[in-house]
C-alpha positions in Angstrom: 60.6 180.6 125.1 63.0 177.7 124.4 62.0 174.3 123.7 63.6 171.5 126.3 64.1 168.3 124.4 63.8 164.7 126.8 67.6 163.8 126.2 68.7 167.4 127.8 66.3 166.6 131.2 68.0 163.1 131.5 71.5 165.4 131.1 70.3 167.5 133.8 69.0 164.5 135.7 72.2 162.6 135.7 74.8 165.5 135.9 73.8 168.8 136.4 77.7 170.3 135.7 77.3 168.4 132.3 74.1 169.9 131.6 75.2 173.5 132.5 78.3 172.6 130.0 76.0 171.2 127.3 74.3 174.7 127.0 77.2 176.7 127.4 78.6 174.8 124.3 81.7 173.3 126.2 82.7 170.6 123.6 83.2 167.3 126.0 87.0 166.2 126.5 86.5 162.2 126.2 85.5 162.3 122.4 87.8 159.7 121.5 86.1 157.0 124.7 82.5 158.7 123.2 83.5 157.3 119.9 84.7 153.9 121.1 81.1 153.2 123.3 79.4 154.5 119.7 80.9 151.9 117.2 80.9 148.6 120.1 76.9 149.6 120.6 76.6 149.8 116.6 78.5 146.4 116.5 76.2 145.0 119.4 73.4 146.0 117.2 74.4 144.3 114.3 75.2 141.1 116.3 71.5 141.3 118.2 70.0 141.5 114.2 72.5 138.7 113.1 71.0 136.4 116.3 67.5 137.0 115.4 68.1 136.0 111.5 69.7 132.8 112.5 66.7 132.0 115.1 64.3 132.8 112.2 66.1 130.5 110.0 66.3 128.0 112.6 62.7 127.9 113.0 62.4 128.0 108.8 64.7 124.8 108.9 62.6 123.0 111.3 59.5 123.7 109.7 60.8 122.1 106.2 62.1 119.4 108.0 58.8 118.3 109.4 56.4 119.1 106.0 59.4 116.5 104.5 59.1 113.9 106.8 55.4 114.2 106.8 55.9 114.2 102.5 58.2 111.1 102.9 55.9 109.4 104.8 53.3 110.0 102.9 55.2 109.4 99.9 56.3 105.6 101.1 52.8 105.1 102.4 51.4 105.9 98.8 54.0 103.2 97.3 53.1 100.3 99.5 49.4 100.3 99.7 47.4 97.8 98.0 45.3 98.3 95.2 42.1 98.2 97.2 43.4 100.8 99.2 41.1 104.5 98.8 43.1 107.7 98.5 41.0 108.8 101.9 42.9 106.4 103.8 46.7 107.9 102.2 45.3 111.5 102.9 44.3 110.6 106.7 47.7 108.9 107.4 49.3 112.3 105.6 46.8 114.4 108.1 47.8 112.4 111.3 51.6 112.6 110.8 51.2 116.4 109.9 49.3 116.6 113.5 51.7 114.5 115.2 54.3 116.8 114.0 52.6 120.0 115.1 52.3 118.3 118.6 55.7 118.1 118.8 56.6 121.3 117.9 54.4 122.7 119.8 55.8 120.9 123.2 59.5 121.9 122.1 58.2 125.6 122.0 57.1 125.2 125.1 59.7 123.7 127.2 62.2 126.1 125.7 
C-alpha cells in the first residue's frame, strides 16, 4: 500500500488534473514562474527576520536608555546631597525613578 503525504491531498484538493499529473510524473511547464514565487517568498522571509531583529533591538535600545537616565539621575542625586544625607535615601530616589520608568514603559506597550 502506498503512503499519501498531506501536500499530495491539498494537490488533489485544489486541482485534481494537477494531482493526476503529479503521479504520472508530468514535469510542470511554468518552472521558470515556480522559481520566481520560490526566491520572492525566500526574500520575504529574510525581510520578516530582518523586521523582528530591528524590533528586538529597538526594545534593547529603549531599555538602556531608561537604566541610564535612572543611573544619571541617580548619579547627579549622589553629587548634590548633603553630608547628612544616608545612602537609604540616594537608593530610594534610584528605586522610584527605576519604577517611574517601568510605568512608562509599560503604558507605551500598551497603547501600541
Amino acid at each position: 500500500m502506498r503512503t499519501i503525504r498531506a501536500s499530495e491531498i491539498g494537490t488533489y484538493l485544489f486541482c485534481k488534473r494537477a494531482w493526476w499529473y503529479h503521479s504520472q510524473g508530468v514535469e510542470s511547464e511554468n518552472q521558470q514562474e515556480m522559481a520566481s514565487g520560490s526566491a520572492f517568498h525566500q526574500q520575504h522571509g529574510r525581510q520578516v527576520i530582518y523586521a523582528g531583529l530591528l524590533r528586538l533591538g529597538g526594545w534593547f535600545l529603549l531599555l538602556v536608555s531608561v537604566v541610564l537616565s535612572d543611573w544619571s539621575g541617580f548619579a547627579i542625586h549622589s553629587l548634590t546631597r548633603t553630608p547628612c544625607e544616608d545612602a537609604r535615601g540616594v537608593y530610594r530616589i534610584f528605586f522610584i525613578n527605576f519604577l517611574s520608568s517601568v510605568r512608562l514603559i509599560r503604558l507605551f506597550v500598551l497603547h501600541l
